[in-house]
N, C-alpha and C positions, 0 to 999 in steps of 0.2 A: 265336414259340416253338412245340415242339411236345413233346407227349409221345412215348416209344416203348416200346411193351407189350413184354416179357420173357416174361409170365407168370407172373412170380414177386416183382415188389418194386412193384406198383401202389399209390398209398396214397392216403386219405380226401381229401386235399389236392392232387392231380393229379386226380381223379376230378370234386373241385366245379371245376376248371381249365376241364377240360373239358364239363361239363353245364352249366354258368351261364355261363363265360366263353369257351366254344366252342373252346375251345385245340384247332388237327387232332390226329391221331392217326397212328403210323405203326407198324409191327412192327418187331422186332427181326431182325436176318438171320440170327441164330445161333437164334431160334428157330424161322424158320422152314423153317432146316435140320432142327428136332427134327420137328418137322411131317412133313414129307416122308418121314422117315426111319416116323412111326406110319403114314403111308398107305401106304410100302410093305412094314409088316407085314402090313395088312391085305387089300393085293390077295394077297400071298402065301399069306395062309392060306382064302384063298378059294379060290385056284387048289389048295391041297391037300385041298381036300375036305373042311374041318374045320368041324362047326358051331356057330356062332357069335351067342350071342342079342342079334338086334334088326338081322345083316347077314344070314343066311339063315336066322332065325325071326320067327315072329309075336310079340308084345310081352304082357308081365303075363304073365293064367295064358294067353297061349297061345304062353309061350315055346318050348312043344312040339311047332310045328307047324313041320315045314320049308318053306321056299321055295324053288322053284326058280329056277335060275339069271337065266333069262330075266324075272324078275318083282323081283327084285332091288331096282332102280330104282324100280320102280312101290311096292314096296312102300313107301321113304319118303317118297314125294310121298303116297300114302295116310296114312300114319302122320299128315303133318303136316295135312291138309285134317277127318284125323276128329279129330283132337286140339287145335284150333281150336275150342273151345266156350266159350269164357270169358264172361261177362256181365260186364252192370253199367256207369257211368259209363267211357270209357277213362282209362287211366293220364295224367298228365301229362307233354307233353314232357321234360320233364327227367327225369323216373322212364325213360322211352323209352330218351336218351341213355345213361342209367347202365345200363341192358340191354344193347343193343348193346357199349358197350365192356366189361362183365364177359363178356361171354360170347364175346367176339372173344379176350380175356386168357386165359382158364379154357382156351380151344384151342388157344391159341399154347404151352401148358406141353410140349403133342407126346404126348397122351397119349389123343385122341380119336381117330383116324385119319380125320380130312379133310383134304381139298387144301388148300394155301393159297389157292386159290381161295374157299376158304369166309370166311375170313377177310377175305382182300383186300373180297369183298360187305362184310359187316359194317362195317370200315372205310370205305368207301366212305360206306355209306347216313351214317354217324356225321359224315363231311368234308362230304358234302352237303345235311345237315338234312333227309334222307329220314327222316319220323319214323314208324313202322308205326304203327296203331290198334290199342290194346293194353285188352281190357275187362279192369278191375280184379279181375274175382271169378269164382271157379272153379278156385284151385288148392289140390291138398290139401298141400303143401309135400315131398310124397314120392310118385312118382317126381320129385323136384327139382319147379320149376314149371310143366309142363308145357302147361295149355295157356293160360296167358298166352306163352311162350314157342316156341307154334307159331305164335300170330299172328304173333310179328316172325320168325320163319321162312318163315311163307307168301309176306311181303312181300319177302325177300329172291327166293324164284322167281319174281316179278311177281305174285301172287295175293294177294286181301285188299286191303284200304286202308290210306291213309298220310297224315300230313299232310305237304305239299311244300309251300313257298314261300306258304304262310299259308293254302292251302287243303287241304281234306280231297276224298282224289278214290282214284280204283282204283290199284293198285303199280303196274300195268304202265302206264298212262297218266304216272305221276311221273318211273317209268324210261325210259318214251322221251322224256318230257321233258328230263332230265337226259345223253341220251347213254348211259344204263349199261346194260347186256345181263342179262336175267334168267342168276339161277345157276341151271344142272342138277344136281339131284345126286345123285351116286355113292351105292354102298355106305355104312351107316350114319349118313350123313351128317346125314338127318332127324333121328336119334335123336341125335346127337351136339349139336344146335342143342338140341332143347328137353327132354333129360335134365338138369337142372342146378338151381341153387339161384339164379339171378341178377335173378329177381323179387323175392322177398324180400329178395337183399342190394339190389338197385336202392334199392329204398321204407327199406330200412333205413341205408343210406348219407347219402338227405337227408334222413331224422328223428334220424340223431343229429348231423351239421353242424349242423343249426338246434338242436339241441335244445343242444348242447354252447355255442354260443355266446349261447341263450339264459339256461344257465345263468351264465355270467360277467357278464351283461347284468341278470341277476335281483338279485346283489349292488352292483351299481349303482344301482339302483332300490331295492333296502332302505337301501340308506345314506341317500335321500331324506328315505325314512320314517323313519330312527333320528332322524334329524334334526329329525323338524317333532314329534315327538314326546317332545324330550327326552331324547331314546334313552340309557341306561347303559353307557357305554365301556366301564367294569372288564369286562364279560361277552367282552372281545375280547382281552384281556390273554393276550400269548402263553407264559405259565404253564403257564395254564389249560388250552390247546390239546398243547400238550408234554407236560405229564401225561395225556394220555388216547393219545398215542400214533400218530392217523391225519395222513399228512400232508396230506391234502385237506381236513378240516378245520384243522389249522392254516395251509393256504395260502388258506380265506375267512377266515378271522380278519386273517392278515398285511393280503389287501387291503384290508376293511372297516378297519382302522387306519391305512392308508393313503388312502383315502379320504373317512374322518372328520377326519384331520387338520387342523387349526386351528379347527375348526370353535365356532363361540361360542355354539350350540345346543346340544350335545350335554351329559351332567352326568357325574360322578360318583357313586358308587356313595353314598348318603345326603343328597344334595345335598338332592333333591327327592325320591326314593325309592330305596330298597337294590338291589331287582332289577326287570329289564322281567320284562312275560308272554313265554310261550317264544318267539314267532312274534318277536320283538326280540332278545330273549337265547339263541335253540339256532340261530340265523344259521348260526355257524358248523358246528355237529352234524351240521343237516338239510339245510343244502345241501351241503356238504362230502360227507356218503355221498351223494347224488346225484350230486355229481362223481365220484365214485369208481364209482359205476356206470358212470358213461360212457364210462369211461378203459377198465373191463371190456367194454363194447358197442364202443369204435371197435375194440381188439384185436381179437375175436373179428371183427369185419367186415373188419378188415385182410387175416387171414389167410385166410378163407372168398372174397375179393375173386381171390386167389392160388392158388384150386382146384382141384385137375381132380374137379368133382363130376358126371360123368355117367359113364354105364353100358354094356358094359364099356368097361377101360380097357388099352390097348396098351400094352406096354412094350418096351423097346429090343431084349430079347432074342427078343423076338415072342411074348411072352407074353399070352394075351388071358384078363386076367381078369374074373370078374362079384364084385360087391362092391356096395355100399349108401352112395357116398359122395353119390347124389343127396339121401340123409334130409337135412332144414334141421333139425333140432334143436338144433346148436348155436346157429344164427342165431336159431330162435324164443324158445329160451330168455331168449336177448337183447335180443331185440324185446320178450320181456312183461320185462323188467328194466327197459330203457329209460321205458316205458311210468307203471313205479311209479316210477321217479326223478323223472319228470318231470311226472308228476301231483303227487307232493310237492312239488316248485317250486312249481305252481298253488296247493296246498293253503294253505302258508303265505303263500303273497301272498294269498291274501282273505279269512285272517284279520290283513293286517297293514289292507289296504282298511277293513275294518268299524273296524278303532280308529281310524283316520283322521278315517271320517265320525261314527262315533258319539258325539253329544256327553257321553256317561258316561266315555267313553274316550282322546277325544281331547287331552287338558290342555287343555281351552279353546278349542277352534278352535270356529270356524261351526258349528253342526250340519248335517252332512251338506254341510259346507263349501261351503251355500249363502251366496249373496250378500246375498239379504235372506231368511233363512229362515220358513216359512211361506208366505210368498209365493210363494216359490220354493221349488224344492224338491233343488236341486244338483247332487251327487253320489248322492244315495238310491238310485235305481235301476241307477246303474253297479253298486253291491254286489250288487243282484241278481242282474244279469247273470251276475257275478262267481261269485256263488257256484250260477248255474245250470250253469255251463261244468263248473265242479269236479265240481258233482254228475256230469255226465254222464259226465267222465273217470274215476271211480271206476266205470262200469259200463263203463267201454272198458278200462280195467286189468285186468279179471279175466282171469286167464292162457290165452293161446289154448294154450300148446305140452303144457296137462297133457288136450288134449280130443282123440280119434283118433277113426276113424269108418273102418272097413276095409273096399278098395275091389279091383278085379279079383277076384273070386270069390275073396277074404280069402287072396289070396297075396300082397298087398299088406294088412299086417295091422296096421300100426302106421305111421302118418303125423305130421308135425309141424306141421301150420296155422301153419306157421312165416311164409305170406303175410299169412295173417289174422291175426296178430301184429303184423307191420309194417306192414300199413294203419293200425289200429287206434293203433298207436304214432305214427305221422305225423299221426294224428289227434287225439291226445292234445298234441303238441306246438301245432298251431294251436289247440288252447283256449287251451292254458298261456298263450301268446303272446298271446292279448288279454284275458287275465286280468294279466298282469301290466304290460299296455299299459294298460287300468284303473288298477293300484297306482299308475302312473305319473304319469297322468292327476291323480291324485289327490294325490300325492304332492308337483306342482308346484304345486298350488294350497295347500296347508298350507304347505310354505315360502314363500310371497309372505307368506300372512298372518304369517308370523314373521320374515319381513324376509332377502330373499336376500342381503343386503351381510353377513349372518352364517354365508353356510353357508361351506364348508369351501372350499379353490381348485378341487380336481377335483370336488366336488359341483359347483359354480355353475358347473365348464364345462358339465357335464353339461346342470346347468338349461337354460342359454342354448339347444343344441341342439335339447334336444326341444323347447323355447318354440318355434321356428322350426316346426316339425311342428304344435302346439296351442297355439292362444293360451290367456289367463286368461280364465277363467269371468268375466264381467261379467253377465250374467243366465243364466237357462235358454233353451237350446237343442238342437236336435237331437245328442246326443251320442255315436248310432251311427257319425253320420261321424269326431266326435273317436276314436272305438276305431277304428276301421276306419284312418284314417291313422297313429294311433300304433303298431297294428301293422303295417304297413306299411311303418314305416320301421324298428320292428325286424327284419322280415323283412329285409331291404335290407343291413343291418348282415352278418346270416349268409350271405348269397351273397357279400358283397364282403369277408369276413373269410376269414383261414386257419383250418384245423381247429384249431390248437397255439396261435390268439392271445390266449389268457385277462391275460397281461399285459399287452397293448395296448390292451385295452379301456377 
């Protein structure tokens, strides 16, 4: 199969096709007739003498400097060699892929004025796992990304490193390796690759895949714990969820009743007690707006994926205008939403982990659902962990997009750290994910002790599965490896899952 970029209808679920399942990539011919048609606005208005900021001026505050004709060229291979500053760990391949293809997409709309030449590279590097070396930190989210964004530019002109064929080596060594000709390029062309928003939407694309599927993954794993707990159904009762009017909460209520079903665990409302604590009974509440955050985070990525967010911008009639559609504000916005959704996942899984283990709490289980307690000492320290993650994701939550810090001699005066957002948010989701690979953790070993031939049919598929990931606790053992493979295999889950598959899970 393959995808084919429009520029206009790319979506979260051809995007993970392509970054995790390598699906090639090709353009559209209608758009890269629009293509053609923005780069011959652009010679044209060169050839009249018209100036033009970022094809015959300097950049920021010195978009008031002309260049001459002859320097033209030079000037975006400059652009791109001094805008190459990025530190920090590099990006990970797949953050890479998701680069290259938004920013191959955001050009093919016809609104940047490059060759298709420009594209066809980008594509290229994307068919052939030419992955540039891209350092995570250094951009202020306005002008767009910039210089995460001139790395995988540099590499497209053979300049900079890349990872090729499992090794990290120089672009122009990758590219003779592979047969592919460095690009030269034209007028605005530099500016046209790393004016843009597609670092942020990259890091923001696989922290809400993972996070969206972690969230339907998270109500699979509370049904565990309703269960080894005795858990009070009445609180799922689809009443209850209709009076209050959200449909994300009544759509984890529907599942979680669906997933409880038959279940010979689970009580009534006075059975054994009236109501659970929230972390059992606002199930649906709390994770439900979280869903509903994300449903507002894939939008907003959907559409931003579809942008033509660099500067200026051509249009059909040969109109060159300058505008500010590189600002990521709306993307950062997103990224600190996503961030506190998904730290509330975290939040209520480790307070469901502590009643689990703790014998005040648990109805009776093992304390600390050791095997021989005292002796051992079980699950104890998994809550730690647990609640060490949380803690930390509540200091990664605090909002990157309300902090600015104004940069080119404050003509650039209001920026979005809409990157630092989406790191910060992708890092928030791998707590989440081994906090609630914990819950899990824990979760099966309470239902053993309450007898699996009791849990519900989709609960005890459930069990069987992750059993195969972690066995039962039979004494103390090294139990970083047990988290480390349970989430592991949730990870595993969100790369081989669609964006939209909350009912299949």
């Amino acid at each position: 199969m393959m995808i084919v970029l429009n520029g206009h209808s790319l979506t979260l679920d051809e995007a993970r096709r392509v970054v995790y399942g390598r699906e090639r990539v090709a353009a559209a011919l209608e758009s890269m007739e629009a293509v053609r048609k923005s780069r011959a606005a652009v010679e044209q208005a060169i050839a009249s003498g018209r100036t033009i900021y970022g094809v015959n001026t300097g950049f920021g505050k010195l978009a008031d400097v002309r260049i001459e004709g002859s320097d033209l060229e030079q000037l975006q291979i400059n652009l791109l060699r001094s805008h190459a500053c990025a530190v920090g760990e590099p990006f990970a391949e797949e953050v890479v892929r998701a680069l290259l293809l938004l920013r191959a997409n955001a050009l093919l709309k016809g609104y940047s004025g490059v060759r298709p030449a420009v594209i066809e590279q980008l594509l290229t590097f994307l068919n052939a796992g030419i992955h540039p070396i891209v350092p995570q930190q250094g951009s202020l989210g306005a002008s767009g990304d910039l210089a995460p964004l001139a790395h995988v530019a540099l590499a497209l002109v053979g300049e900079g490193e890349v990872m090729y064929q499992g090794r990290r080596m120089p672009a122009a060594q990758a590219l003779s390796q592979a047969g592919i000709p460095p690009l030269s390029l034209k007028e605005k062309e530099g500016l046209a690759l790393i004016n843009g928003t597609q670092a942020m939407t990259a890091v923001g694309i696989l922290a809400c895949l993972a996070a969206e599927q972690l969230a339907y993954d998270s109500e699979r794993i509370a049904a565990l714990t309703v269960e080894a707990l005795y858990g009070v159904t009445d609180a799922f009762d689809a009443r209850i969820h209709e009076a209050r009017g959200f449909p994300e909460q009544a759509e984890v209520a529907e599942r979680m009743r669906r997933y409880l079903a038959g279940c010979q665990l689970t009580t009534r409302q006075g059975e054994r007690r009236v109501q659970d604590a929230y972390s059992i009974r606002c199930i649906p509440q709390v994770h439900g707006a979280s869903l509903r955050a994300l449903r507002y985070v894939k939008e907003t990525l959907e559409i931003e994926m579809n942008a033509a967010t660099d500067n200026p911008l051509i249009f059909a009639n040969g109109d060159v205008l300058s505008g500010g559609n590189f600002h990521g504000q709306p993307v950062a916005i997103a990224m600190d939403l996503l961030k506190i959704a998904v730290a509330e996942l975290a939040n209520m899984s480790e307070r469901r982990i502590e009643r689990l283990v703790n014998p005040h709490l648990n109805e009776g289980l093992p304390p600390f659902l050791s095997p021989q307690p005292g002796l051992q000492s079980g699950a104890m320290i998994m809550q730690y962990v647990a609640a060490s993650l949380v803690s930390e994701n509540k200091t990664l939550a605090h909002p990157a997009s309300v902090d600015s810090i104004p940069s080119s001699a404050n003509q650039e005066d209001h920026v979005s750290m809409g990157t630092t957002a989406a790191r910060h948010a992708y890092m928030i989701v791998q707590n989440a994910r081994k906090v609630l690979a914990i819950e899990l953790i824990c979760a099966l070993q309470a239902v053993e002790a309450r007898g699996v031939e009791r849990l519900a049919v989709s609960t005890r598929q459930f069990y069987h599965e992750a059993r195969r990931i972690v066995p039962s606790i039979v004494a103390d053992r090294v139990f970083s490896h047990d988290i480390e493979a349970m989430d592991a295999w949730l990870k595993r889950r969100a790369v081989s899952s669609c964006s939209n598959s909350g009912a299949s899970v």
